[in-house]
DRENSE-30775 format. One line per field, with one value per atom (N, C-alpha, C, CB): residue number from 1; atom name; x, y, z. Coordinates in Angstrom, 2 decimals, padded with zeros to 5 digits. Glycine has a CB too. Layout:
N
n = [NUM|...]
atom = [CA|...]
x = [X|...]
y = [Y|...]
z = [Z|...]
REM end
This chain:
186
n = [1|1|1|1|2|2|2|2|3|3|3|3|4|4|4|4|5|5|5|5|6|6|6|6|7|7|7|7|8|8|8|8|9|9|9|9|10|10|10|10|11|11|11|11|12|12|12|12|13|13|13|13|14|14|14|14|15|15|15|15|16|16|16|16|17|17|17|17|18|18|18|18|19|19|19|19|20|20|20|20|21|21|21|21|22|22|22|22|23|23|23|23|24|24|24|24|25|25|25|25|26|26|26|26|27|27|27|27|28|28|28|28|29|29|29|29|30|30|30|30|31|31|31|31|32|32|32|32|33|33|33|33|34|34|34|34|35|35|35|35|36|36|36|36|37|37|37|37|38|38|38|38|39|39|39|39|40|40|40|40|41|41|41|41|42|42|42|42|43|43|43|43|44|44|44|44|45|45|45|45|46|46|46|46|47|47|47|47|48|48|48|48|49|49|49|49|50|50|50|50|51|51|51|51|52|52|52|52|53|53|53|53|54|54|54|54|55|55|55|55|56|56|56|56|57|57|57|57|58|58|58|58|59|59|59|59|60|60|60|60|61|61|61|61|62|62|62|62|63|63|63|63|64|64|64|64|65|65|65|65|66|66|66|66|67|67|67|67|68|68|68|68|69|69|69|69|70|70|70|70|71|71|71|71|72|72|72|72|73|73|73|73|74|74|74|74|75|75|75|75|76|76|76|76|77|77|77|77|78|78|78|78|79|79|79|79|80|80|80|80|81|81|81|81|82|82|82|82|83|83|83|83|84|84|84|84|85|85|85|85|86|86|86|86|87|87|87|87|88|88|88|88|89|89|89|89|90|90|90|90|91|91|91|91|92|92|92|92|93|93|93|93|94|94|94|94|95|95|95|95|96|96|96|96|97|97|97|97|98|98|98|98|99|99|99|99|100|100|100|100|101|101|101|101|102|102|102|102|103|103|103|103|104|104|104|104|105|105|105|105|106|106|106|106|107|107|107|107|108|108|108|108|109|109|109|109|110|110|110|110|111|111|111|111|112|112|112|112|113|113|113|113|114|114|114|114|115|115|115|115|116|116|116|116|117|117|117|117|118|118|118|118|119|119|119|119|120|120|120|120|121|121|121|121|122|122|122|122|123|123|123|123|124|124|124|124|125|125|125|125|126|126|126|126|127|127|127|127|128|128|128|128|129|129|129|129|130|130|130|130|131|131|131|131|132|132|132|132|133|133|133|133|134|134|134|134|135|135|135|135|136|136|136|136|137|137|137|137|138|138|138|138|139|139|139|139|140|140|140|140|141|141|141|141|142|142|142|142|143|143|143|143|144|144|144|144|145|145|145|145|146|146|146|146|147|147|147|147|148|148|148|148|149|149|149|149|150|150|150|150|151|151|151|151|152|152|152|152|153|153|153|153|154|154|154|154|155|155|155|155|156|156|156|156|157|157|157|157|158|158|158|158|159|159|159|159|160|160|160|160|161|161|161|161|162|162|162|162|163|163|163|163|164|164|164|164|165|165|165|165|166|166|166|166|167|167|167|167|168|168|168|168|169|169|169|169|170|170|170|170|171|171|171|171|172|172|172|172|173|173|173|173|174|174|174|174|175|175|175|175|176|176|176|176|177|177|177|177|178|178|178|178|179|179|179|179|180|180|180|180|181|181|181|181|182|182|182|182|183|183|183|183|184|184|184|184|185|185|185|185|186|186|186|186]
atom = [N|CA|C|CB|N|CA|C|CB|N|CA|C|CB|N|CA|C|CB|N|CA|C|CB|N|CA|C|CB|N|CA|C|CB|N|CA|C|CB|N|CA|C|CB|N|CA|C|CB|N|CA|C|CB|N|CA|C|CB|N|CA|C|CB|N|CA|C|CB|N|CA|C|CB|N|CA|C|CB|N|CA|C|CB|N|CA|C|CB|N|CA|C|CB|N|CA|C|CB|N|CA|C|CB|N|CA|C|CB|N|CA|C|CB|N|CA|C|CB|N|CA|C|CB|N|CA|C|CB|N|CA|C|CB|N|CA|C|CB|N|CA|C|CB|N|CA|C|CB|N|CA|C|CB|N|CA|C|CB|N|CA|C|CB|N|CA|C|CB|N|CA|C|CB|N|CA|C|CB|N|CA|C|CB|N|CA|C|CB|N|CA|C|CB|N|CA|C|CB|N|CA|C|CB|N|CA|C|CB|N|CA|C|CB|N|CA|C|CB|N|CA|C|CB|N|CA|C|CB|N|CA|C|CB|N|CA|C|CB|N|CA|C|CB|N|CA|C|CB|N|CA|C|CB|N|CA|C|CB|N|CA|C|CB|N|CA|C|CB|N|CA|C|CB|N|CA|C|CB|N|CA|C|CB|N|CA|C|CB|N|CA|C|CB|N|CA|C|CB|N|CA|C|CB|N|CA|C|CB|N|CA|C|CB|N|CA|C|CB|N|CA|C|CB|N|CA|C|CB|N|CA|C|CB|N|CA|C|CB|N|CA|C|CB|N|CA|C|CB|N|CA|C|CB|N|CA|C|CB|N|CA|C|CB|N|CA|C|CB|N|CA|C|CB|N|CA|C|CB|N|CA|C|CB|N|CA|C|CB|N|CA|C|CB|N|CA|C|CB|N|CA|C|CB|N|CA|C|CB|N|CA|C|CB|N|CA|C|CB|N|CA|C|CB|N|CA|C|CB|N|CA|C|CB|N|CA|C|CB|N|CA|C|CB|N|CA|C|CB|N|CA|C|CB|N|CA|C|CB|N|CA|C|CB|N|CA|C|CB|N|CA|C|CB|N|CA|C|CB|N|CA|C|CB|N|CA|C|CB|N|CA|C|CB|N|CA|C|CB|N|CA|C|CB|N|CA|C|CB|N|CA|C|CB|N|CA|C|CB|N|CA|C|CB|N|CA|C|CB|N|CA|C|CB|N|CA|C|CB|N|CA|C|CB|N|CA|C|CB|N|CA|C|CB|N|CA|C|CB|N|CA|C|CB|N|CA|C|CB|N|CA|C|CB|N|CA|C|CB|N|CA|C|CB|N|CA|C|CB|N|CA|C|CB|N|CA|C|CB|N|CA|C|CB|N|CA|C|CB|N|CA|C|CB|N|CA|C|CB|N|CA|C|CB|N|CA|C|CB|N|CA|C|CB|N|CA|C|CB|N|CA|C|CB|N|CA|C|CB|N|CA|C|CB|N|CA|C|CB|N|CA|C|CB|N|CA|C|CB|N|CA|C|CB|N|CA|C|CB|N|CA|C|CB|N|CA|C|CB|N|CA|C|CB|N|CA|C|CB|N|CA|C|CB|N|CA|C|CB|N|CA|C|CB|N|CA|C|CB|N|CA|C|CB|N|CA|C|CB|N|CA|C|CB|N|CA|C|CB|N|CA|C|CB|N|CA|C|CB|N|CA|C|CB|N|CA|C|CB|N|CA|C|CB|N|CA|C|CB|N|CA|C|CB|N|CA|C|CB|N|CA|C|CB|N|CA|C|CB|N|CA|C|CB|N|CA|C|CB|N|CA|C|CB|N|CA|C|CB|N|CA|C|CB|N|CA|C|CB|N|CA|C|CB|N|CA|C|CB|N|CA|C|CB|N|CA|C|CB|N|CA|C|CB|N|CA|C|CB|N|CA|C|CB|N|CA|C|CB|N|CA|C|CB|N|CA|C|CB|N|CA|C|CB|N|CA|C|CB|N|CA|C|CB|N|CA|C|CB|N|CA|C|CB|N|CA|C|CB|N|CA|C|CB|N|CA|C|CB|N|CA|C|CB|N|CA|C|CB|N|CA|C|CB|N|CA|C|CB]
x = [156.76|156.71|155.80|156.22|156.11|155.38|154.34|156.50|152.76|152.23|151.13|151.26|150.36|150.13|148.19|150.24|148.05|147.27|145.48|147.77|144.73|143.60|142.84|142.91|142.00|141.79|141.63|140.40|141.05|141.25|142.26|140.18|142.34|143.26|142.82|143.37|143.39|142.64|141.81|143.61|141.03|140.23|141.07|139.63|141.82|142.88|144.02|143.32|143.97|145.00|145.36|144.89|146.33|146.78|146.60|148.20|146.07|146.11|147.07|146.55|148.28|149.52|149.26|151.14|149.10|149.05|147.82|149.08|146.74|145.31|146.15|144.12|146.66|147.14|148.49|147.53|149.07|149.84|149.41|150.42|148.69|147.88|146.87|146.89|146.26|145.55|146.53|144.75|147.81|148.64|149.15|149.55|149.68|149.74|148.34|150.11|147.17|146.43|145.88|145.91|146.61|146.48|147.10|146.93|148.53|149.81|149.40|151.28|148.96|148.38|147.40|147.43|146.67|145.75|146.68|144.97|147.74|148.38|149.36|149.61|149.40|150.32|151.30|150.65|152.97|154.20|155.01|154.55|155.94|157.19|156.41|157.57|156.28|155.92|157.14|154.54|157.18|158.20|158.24|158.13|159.04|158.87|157.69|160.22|156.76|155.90|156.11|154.34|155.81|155.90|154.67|156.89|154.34|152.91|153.25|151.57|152.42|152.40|151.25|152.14|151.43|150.29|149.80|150.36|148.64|148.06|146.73|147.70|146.91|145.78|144.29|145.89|143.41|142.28|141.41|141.45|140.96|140.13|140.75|140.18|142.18|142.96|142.77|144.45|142.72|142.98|141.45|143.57|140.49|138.63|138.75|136.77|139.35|139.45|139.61|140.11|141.41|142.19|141.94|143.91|142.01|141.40|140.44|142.11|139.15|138.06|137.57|137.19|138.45|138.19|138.72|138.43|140.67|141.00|140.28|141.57|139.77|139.08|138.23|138.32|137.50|135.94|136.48|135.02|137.88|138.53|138.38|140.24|139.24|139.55|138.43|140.41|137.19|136.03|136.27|136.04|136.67|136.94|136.15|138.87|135.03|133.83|132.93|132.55|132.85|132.01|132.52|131.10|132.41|133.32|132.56|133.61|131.51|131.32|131.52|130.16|132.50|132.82|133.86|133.02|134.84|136.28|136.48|138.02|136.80|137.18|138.63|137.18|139.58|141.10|141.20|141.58|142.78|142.82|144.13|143.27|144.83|145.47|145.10|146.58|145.40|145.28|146.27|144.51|146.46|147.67|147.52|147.71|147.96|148.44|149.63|148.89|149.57|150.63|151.22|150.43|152.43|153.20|153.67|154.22|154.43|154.59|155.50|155.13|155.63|157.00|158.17|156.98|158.57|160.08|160.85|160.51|162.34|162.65|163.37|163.47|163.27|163.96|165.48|163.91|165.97|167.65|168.06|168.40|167.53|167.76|168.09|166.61|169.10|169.42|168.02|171.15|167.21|166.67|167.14|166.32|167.98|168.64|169.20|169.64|169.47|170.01|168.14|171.59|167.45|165.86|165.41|164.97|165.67|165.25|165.87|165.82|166.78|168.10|167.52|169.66|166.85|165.87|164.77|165.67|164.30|162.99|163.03|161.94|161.95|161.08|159.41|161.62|159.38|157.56|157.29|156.40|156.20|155.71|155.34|154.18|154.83|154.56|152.98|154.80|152.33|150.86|151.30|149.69|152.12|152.17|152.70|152.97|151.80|152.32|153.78|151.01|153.33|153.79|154.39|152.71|155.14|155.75|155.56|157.16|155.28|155.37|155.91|153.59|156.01|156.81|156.81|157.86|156.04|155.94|157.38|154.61|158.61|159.20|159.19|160.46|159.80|159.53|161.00|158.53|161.15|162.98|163.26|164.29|164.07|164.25|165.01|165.30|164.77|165.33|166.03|164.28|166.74|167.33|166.69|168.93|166.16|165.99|167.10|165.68|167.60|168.28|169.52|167.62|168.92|170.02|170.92|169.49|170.23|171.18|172.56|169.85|172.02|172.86|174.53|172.08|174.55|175.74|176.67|175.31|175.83|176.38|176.98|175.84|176.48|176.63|178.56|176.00|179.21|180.31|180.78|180.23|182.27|182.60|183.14|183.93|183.23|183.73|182.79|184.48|181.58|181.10|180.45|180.61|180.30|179.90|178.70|180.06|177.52|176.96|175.57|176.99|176.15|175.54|175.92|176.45|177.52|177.60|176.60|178.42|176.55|175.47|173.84|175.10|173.86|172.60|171.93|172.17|172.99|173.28|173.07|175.12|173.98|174.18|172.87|175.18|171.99|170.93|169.87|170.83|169.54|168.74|168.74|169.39|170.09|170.54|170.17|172.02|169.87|170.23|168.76|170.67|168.75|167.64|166.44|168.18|166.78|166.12|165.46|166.64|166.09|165.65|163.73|166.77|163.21|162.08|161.80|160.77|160.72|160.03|159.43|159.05|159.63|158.41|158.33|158.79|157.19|156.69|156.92|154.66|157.60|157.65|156.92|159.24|155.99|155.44|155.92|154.33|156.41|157.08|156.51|159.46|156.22|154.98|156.03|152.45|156.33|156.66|156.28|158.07|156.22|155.16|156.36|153.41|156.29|157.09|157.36|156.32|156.45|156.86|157.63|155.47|158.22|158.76|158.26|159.71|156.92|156.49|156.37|155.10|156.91|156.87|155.86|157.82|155.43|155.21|155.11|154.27|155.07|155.40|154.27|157.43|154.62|154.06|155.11|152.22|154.95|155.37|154.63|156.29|154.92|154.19|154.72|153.39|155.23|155.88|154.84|156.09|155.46|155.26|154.49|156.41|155.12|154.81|153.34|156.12|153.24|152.01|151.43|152.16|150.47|150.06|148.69|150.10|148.21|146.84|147.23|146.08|146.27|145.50|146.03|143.71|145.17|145.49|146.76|145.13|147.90|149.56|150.28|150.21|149.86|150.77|151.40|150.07|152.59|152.99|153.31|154.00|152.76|153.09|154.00|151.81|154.58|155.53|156.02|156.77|156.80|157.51|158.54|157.72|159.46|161.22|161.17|161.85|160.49|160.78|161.62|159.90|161.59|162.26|163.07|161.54|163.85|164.67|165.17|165.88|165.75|166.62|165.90|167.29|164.70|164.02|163.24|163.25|162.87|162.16|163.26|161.77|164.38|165.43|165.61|166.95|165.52|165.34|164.79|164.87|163.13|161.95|161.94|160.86|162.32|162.31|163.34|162.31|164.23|165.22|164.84|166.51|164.00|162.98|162.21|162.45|161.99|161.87|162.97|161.46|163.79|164.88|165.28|165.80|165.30|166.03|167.38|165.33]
y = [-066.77|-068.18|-068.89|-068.38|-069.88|-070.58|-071.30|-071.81|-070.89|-072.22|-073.10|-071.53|-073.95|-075.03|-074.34|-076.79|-074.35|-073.78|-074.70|-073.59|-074.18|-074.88|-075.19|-074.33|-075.61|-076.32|-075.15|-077.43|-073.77|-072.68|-071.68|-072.14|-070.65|-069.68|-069.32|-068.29|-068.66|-067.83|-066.77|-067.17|-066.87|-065.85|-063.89|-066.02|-063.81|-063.00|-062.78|-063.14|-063.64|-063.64|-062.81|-064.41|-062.47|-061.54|-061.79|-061.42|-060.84|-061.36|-062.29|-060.12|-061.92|-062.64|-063.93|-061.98|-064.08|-065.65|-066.06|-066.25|-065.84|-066.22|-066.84|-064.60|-065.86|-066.05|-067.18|-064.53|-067.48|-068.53|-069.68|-068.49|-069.72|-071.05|-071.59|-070.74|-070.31|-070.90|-071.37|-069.88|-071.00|-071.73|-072.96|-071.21|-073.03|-074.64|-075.57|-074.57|-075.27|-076.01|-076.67|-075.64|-075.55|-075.74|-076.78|-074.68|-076.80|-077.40|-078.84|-076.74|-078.89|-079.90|-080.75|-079.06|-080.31|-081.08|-081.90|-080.14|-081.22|-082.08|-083.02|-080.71|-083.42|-084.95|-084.20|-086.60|-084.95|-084.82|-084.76|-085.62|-084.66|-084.86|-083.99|-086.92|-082.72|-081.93|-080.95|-081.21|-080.25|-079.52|-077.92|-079.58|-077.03|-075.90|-074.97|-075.46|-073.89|-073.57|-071.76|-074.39|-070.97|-069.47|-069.24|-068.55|-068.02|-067.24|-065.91|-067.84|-064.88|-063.43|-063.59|-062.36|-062.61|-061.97|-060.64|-062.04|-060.29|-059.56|-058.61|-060.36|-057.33|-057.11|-057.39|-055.66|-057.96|-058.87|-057.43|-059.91|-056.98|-055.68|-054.91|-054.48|-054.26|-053.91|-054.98|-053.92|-056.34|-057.03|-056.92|-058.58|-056.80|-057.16|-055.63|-057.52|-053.95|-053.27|-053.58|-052.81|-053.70|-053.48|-054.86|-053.32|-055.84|-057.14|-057.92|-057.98|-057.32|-057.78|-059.22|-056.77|-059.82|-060.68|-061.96|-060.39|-061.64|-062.10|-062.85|-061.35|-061.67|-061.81|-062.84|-060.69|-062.63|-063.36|-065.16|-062.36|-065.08|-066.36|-067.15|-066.15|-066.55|-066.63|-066.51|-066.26|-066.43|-066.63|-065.59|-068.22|-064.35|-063.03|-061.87|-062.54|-062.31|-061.09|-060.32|-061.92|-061.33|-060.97|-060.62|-061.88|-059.52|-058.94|-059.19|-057.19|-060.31|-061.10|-062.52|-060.94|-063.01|-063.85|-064.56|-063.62|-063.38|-063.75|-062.55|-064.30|-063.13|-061.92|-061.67|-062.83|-062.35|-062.36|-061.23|-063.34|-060.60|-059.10|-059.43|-057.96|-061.09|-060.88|-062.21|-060.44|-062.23|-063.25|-064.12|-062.86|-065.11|-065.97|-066.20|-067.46|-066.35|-066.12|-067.50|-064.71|-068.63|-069.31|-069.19|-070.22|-068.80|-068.53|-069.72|-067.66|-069.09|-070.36|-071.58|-070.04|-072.67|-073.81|-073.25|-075.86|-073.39|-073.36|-073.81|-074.55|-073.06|-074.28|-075.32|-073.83|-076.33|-077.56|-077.13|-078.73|-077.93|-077.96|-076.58|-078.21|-075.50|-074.48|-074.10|-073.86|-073.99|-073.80|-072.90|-072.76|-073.15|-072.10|-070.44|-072.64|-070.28|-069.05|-068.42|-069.20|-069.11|-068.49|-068.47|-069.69|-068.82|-068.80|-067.50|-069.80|-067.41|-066.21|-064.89|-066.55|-065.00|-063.80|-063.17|-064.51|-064.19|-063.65|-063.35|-064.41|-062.75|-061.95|-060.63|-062.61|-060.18|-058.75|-058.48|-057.88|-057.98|-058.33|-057.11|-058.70|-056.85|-055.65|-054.86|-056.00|-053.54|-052.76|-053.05|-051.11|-053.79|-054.19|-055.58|-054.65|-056.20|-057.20|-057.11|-058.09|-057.19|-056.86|-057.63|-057.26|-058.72|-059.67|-061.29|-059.77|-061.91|-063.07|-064.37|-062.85|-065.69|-066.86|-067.75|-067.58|-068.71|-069.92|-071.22|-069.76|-072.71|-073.59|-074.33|-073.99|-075.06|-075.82|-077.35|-075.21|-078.19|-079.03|-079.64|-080.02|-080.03|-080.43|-081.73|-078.21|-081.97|-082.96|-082.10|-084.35|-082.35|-081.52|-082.24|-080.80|-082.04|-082.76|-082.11|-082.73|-082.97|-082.15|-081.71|-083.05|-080.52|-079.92|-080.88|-078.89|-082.24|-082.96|-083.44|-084.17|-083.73|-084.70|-083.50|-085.19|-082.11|-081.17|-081.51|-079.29|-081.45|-081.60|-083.06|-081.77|-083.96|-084.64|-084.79|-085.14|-083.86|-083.48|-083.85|-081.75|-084.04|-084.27|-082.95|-085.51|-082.43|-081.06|-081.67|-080.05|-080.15|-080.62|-081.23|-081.52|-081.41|-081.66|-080.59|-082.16|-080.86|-080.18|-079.86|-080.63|-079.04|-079.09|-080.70|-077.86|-081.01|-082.05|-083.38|-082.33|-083.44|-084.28|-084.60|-083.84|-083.07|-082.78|-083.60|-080.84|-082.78|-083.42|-085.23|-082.49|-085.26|-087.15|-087.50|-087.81|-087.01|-087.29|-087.22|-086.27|-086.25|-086.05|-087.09|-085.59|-086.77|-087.68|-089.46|-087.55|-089.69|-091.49|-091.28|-092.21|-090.04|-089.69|-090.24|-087.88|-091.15|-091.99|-091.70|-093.05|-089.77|-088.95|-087.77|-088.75|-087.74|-086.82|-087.29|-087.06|-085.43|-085.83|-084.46|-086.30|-085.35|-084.66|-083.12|-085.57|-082.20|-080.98|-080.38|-079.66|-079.56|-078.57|-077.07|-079.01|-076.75|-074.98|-074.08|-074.27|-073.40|-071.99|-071.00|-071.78|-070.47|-068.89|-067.46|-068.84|-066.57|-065.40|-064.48|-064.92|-063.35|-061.63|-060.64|-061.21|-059.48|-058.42|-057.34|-057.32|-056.67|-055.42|-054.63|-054.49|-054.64|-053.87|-054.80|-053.31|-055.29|-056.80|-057.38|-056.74|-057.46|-058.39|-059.92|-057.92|-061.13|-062.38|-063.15|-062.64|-064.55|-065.62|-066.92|-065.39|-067.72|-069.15|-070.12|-069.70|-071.23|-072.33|-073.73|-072.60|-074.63|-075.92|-076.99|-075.94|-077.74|-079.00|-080.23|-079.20|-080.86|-082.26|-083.53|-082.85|-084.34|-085.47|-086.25|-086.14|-086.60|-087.73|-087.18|-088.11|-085.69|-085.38|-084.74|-084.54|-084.99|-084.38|-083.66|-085.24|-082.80|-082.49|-081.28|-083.03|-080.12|-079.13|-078.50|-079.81|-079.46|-079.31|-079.06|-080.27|-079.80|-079.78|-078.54|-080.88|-077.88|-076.74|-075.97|-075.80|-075.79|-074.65|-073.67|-074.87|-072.35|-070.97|-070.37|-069.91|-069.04|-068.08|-067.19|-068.82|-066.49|-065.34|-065.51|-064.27|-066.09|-067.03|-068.01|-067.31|-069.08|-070.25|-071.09|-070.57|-070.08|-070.41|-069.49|-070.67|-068.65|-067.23|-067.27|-066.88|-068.32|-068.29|-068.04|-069.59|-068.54|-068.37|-067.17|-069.31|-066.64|-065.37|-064.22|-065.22|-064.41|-063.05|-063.16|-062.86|-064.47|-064.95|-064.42|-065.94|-064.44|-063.89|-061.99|-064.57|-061.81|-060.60|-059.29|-060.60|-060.43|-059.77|-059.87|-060.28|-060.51|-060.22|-058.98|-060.57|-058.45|-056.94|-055.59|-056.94|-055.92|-055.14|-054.95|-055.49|-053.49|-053.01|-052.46|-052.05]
z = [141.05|141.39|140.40|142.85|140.09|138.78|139.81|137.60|138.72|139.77|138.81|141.47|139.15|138.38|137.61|139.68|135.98|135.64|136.27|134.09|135.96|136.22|135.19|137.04|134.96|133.32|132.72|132.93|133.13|132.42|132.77|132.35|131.79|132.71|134.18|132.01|135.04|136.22|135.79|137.18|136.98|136.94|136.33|138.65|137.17|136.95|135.93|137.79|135.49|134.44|133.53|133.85|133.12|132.11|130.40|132.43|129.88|128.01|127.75|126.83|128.58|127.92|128.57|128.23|130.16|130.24|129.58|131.75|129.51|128.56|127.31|127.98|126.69|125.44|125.53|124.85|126.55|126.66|126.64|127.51|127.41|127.70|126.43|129.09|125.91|124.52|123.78|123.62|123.90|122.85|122.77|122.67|124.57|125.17|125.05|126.92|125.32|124.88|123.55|125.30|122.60|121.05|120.42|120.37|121.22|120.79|121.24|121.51|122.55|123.55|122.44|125.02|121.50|120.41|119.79|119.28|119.85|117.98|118.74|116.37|119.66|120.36|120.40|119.46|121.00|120.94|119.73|121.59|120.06|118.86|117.59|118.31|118.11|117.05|116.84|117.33|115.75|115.38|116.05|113.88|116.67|116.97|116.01|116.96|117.18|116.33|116.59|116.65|115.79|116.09|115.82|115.31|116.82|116.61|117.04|117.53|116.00|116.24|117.23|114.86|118.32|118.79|118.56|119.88|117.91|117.62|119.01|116.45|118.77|119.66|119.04|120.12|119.61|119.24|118.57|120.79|119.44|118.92|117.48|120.24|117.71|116.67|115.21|117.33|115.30|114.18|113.41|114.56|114.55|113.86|113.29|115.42|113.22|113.14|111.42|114.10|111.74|110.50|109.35|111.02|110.13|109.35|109.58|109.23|109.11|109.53|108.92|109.30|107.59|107.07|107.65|106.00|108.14|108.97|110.25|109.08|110.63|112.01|112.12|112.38|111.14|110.75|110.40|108.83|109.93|109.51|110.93|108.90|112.31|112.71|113.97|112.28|113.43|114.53|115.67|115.21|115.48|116.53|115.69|116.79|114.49|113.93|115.09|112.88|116.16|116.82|118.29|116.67|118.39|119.67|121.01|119.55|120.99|122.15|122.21|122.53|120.78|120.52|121.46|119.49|121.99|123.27|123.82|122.65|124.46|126.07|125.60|128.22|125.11|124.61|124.16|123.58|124.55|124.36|123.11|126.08|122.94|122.37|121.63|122.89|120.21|119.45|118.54|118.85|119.01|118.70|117.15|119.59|115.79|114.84|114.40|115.08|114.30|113.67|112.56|113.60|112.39|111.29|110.76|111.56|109.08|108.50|109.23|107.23|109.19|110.03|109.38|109.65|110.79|110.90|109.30|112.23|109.32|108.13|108.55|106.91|107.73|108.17|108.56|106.95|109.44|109.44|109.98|107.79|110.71|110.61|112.41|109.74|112.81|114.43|114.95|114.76|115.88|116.35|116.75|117.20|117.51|117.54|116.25|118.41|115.03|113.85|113.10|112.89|113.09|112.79|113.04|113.69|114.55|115.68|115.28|117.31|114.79|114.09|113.02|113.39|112.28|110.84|110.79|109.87|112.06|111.99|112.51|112.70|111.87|112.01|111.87|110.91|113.27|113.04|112.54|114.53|111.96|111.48|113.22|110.23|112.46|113.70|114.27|113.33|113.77|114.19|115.21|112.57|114.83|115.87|117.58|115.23|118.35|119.83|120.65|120.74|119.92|120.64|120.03|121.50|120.34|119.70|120.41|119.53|120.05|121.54|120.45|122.66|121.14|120.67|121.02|120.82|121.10|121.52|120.88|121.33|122.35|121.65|122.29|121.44|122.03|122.91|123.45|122.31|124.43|124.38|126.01|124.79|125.86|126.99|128.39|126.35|129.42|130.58|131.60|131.27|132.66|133.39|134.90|133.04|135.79|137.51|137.63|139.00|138.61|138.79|139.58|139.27|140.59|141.08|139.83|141.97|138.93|137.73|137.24|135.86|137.07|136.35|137.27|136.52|138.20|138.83|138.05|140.56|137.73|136.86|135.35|137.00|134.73|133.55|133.21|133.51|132.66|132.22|131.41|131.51|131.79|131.16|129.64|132.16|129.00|128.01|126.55|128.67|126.89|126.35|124.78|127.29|123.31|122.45|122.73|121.42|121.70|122.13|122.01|121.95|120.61|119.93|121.47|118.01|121.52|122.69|123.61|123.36|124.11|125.45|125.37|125.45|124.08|123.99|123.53|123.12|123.27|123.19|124.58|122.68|125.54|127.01|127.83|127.60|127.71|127.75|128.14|126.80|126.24|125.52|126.20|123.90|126.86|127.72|128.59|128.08|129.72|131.08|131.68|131.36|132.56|132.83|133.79|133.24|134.13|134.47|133.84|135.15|132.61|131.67|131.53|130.06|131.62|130.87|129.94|131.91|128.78|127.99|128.50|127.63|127.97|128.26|126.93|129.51|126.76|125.68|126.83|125.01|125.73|126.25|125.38|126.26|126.03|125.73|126.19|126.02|125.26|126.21|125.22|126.21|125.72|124.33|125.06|124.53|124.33|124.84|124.10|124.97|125.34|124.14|123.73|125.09|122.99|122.72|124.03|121.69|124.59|125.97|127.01|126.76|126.63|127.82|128.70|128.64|128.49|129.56|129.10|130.09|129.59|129.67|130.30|130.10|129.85|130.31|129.47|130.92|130.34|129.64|130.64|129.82|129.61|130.47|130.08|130.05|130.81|130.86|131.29|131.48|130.04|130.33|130.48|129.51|131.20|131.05|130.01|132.86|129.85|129.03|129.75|128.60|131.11|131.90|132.55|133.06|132.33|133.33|132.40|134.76|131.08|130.09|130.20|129.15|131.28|131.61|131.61|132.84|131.16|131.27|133.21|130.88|133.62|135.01|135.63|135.52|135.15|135.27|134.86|134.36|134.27|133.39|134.10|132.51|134.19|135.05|134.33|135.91|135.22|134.40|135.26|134.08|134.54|135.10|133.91|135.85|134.67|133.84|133.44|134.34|134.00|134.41|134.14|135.82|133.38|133.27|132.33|133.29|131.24|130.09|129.80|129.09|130.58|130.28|129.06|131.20|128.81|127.32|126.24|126.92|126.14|124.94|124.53|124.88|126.01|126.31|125.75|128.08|126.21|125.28|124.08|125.62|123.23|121.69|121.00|121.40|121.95|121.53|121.47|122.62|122.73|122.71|121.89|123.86|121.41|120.40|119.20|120.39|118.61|117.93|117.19|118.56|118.26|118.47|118.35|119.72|118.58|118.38|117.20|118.96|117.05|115.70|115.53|115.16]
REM end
């Protein structure tokens, strides 16, 4: 069940949601209408190990520096013009990387509107249709997966832009989470 974050992670929380949420809050700095972003996750301890210079870049020299078991990593941008799922097709993480996330941002419909949707539609159509639909709103999606398949995400709407609002889960973004996790597959 997705439920709403608190200005920090929970007490309880998992590396992976920790590590979700540092990413939604990251993304959360740089305003809207930003472009899809990819990040390796790295195990935190493992990276001050093998890349200590890295590490030290990256303010994790000091292993009372974060409690984070995993460390988010932004890779280069996307390329322009490039379908996400055909993007997603052209990777391979090395074997040091645990884990993959992905901030995107996209317009959504409440579930009453979907019954309205018009058949037939392309997919470019659709998303025209959308984009008019006078219920549609803004969200940023975070969705991270590790090599071992475990998921989570967060969501943030537009209209409700706080820390406080975020909803997390495991299921929230299924589509992107198998993107991600194929990723991994050799």
């Amino acid at each position: 069940m997705p439920n709403v974050s608190p200005a920090g992670p929970p007490m309880a929380a998992s590396p992976l949601t920790v590590a979700v949420l540092e990413i939604d809050a990251y993304a959360s700095t740089l305003g809207w209408d930003q472009p899809a972003r990819l990040f390796a996750l790295v195990d935190t301890a493992r990276l001050r190990v093998q890349e200590p210079g890295l590490a030290a870049q990256l303010g994790l020299d000091d292993a009372a520096s974060t409690t984070a078991s995993l460390t988010p990593i932004e890779q280069e941008e996307l390329p322009a013009g490039t379908a996400l799922d055909d993007f997603l097709g052209t990777i391979a993480w090395p074997d040091s990387v645990a884990g993959c996330a992905m901030t995107v941002e996209r317009l959504m419909l409440p579930p009453s509107a979907e019954a309205s949707v018009p058949e037939g539609l392309s997919d470019k159509q659709l998303t025209q249709w959308v984009a008019k639909h006078p219920d549609r709103q803004e969200v940023r999606m975070t969705v991270a997966v590790l090599r071992d398949g475990a998921r989570d995400s967060a969501v943030r709407l537009r209209e409700k832009d706080s820390p406080t609002e975020v909803l997390t889960g495991a299921g929230l973004v299924p589509g992107l989470a198998e993107a991600l996790a194929a990723t991994f597959e050799s």
